[in-house]
N, C-alpha and C positions, 0 to 999 in steps of 0.2 A: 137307136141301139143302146146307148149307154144310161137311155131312161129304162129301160126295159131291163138290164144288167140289174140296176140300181133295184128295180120292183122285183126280180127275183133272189135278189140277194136275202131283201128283208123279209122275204117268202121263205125263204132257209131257215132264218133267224128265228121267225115265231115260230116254225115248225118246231126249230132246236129248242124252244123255249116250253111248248108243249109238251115234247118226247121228254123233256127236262122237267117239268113238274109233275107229269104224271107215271113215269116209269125211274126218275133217278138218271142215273148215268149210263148207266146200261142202256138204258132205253135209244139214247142217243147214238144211232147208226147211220150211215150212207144210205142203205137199204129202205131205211126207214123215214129217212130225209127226201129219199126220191118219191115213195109211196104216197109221204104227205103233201108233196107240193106239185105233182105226176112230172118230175121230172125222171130223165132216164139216170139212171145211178154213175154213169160216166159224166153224165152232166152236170150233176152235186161237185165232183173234184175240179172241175172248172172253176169255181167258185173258191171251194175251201178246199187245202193239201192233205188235212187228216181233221181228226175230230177234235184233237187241241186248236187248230186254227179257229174252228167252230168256236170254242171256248172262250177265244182272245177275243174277237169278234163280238159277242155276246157281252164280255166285261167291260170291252171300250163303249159299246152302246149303253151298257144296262146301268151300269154303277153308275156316274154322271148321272141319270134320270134319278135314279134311288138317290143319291146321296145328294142333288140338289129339294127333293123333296124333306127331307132330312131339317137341312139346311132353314128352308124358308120357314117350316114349324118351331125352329129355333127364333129363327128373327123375329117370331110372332110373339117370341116370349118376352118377360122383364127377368131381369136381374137373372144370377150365375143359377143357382134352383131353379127358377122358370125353365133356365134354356135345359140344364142337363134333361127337366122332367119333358122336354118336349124331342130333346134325342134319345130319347127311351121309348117314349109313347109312338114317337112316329115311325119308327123303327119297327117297334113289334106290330103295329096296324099293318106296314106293309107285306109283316108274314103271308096273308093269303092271297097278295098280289103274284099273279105267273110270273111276274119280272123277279118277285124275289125269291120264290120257289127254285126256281131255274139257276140262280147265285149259288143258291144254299146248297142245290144238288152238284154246281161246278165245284161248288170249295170241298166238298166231301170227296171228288173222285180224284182218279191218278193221274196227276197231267206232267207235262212234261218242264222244262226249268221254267220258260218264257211263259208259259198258259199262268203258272205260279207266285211268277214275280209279277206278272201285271194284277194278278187276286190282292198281292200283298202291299201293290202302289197304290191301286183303289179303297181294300178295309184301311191304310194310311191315309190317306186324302179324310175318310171319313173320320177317323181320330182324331185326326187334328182341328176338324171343326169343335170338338168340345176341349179344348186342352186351355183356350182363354178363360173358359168360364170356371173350371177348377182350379187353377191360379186365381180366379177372384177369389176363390173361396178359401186361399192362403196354403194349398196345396205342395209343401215342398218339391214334390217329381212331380207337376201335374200332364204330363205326357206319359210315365209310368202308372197311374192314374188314370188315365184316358185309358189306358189300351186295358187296364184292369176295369174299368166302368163295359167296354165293349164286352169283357169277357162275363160279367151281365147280361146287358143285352143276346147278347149271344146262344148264352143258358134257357134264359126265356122264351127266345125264341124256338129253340128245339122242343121247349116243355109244350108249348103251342102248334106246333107242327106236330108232335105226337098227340096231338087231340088229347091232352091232358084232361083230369078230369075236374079241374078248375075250369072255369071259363077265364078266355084270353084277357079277358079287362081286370079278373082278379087278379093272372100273373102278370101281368104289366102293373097293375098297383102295390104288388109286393116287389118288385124289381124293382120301381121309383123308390117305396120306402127304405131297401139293402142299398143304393145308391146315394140319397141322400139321409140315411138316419142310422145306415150302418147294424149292424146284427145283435147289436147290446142295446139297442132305443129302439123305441116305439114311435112313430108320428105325432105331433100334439092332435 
């Protein structure tokens, strides 16, 4: 019974991860939760108590996956530039993953305190993987810094997600350069 709980939970999840990267927030209903996985829609609230729970849920799972990915492209790297250019780069690749689709449409919608504080535990968790390596680089705020490096990536990420009319590897190579060369230098 409780393997079976367990299997339709994470039925819920991709569902929500689906309705979540292909409609937005919106898209993410009971109705639409039951439809995808033929559960009865009284059977979905068994599960989750509202659609913020869906949310919590989704960011206790998703972020950990995302931001160990993250993570290990960094450790892949040498020195404090390797790693920032490898939390940029692996970040924005993960744009067309459903997992981070599905992030992006939870942090855009209106969730309630708890669905918001756990968004802002997890984008922290991920900040603070790059805030050593901007202190190497003699950073006075390098945690000020970090969350100002995110608000790149972040930029980026939306310009790729609107199918900009760059392709994703030119805006990821101009994000690396604003990050490490700053808006008055050019790259050597």
């Amino acid at each position: 019974m409780a393997e079976h709980r367990t299997m339709q939970r994470g039925a819920l999840l991709d569902a929500a991860r689906s309705l979540l990267s292909e409609g937005g927030t919106e898209a993410l209903t009971f109705p639409a939760l039951a439809e995808r996985t033929g559960l009865a829609r009284s059977s979905v609230y068994e599960y989750f108590r509202s659609r913020a729970a869906v949310v919590e849920e989704l960011c206790a799972v998703d972020f950990p996956v995302w931001a160990a990915e993250v993570e290990a492209a960094m450790e892949r790297s040498a020195g404090p530039e390797g790693k920032i250019e490898a939390y940029i780069r692996r970040q924005l690749e993960l744009v067309g993953d459903r997992r981070h689709r599905a992030v992006v449409a939870i942090s855009a919608s209106e969730l309630d305190a708890g669905a918001r504080e756990k968004i802002r535990a997890a984008h922290g968790g991920l900040v603070a993987m790059i805030v050593e390596a901007l202190a190497e680089l003699g950073h006075e705020q390098p945690r000020l810094a970090a969350m100002l490096l995110q608000g790149i990536v972040d930029a980026a990420a939306r310009r790729v997600e609107l199918g900009a009319a760059e392709v994703p590897a030119a805006i990821a190579d101009s994000a690396v350069a604003l990050a490490l060369h700053g808006v008055s230098r050019h790259p050597a």
